[in-house]
C-alpha positions in Angstrom: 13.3 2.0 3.3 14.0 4.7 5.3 11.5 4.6 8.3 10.1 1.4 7.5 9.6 -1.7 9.6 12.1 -4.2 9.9 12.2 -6.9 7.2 12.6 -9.7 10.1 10.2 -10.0 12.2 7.9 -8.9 9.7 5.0 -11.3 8.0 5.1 -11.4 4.2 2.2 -12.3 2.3 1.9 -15.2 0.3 1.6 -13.1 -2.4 3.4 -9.7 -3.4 4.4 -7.6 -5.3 8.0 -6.3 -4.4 8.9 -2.7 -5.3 12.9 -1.9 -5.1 14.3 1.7 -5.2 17.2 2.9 -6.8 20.6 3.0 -4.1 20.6 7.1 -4.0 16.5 7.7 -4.6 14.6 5.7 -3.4 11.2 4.6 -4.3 8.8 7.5 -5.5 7.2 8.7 -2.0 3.7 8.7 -3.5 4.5 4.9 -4.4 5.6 4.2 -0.9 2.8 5.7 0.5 0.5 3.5 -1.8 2.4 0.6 -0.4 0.5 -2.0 2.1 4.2 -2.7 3.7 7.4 -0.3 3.7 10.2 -2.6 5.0 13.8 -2.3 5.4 16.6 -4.6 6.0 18.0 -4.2 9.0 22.0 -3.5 9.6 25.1 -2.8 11.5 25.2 1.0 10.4 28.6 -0.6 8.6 27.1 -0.5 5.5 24.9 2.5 4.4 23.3 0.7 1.6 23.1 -2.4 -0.2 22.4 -2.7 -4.3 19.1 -4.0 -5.7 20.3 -7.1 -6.2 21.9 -7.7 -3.1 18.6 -6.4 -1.2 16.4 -8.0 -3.7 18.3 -11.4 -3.1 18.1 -10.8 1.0 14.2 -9.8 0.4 13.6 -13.0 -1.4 15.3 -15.2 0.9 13.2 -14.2 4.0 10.0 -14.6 1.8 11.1 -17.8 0.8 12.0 -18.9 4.4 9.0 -17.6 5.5 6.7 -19.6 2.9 8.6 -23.1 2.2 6.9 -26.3 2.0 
């Protein structure tokens, strides 16, 4: 997300509800600004984006890391 917080370094809830936008537009801005967290996935600049399964994948990673037994 485009002006969102970094996805490391950020705490994610034990619960959630994960919201991925399409490569080219996004999430529907009235959706992100509903949203109780807007967070990106932080980069080289190498790569301008990544698909939603790749970003879903890194996403669910970090959440799992974060919230393991």
């Amino acid at each position: 997300v485009r002006g969102g917080q970094p996805l490391y370094g950020s705490a994610l809830p034990g619960r959630l509800l994960l919201v991925m936008g399409a490569e080219q537009t996004g999430v529907d801005p009235l959706l992100a600004g509903a949203s109780a967290l807007r967070l990106g996935i932080p980069g080289s600049g190498a790569v301008e984006s990544l698909n939603v399964a790749s970003a879903t994948a890194v996403f669910l990673g970090e959440w799992w890391r974060q919230h393991r037994a």
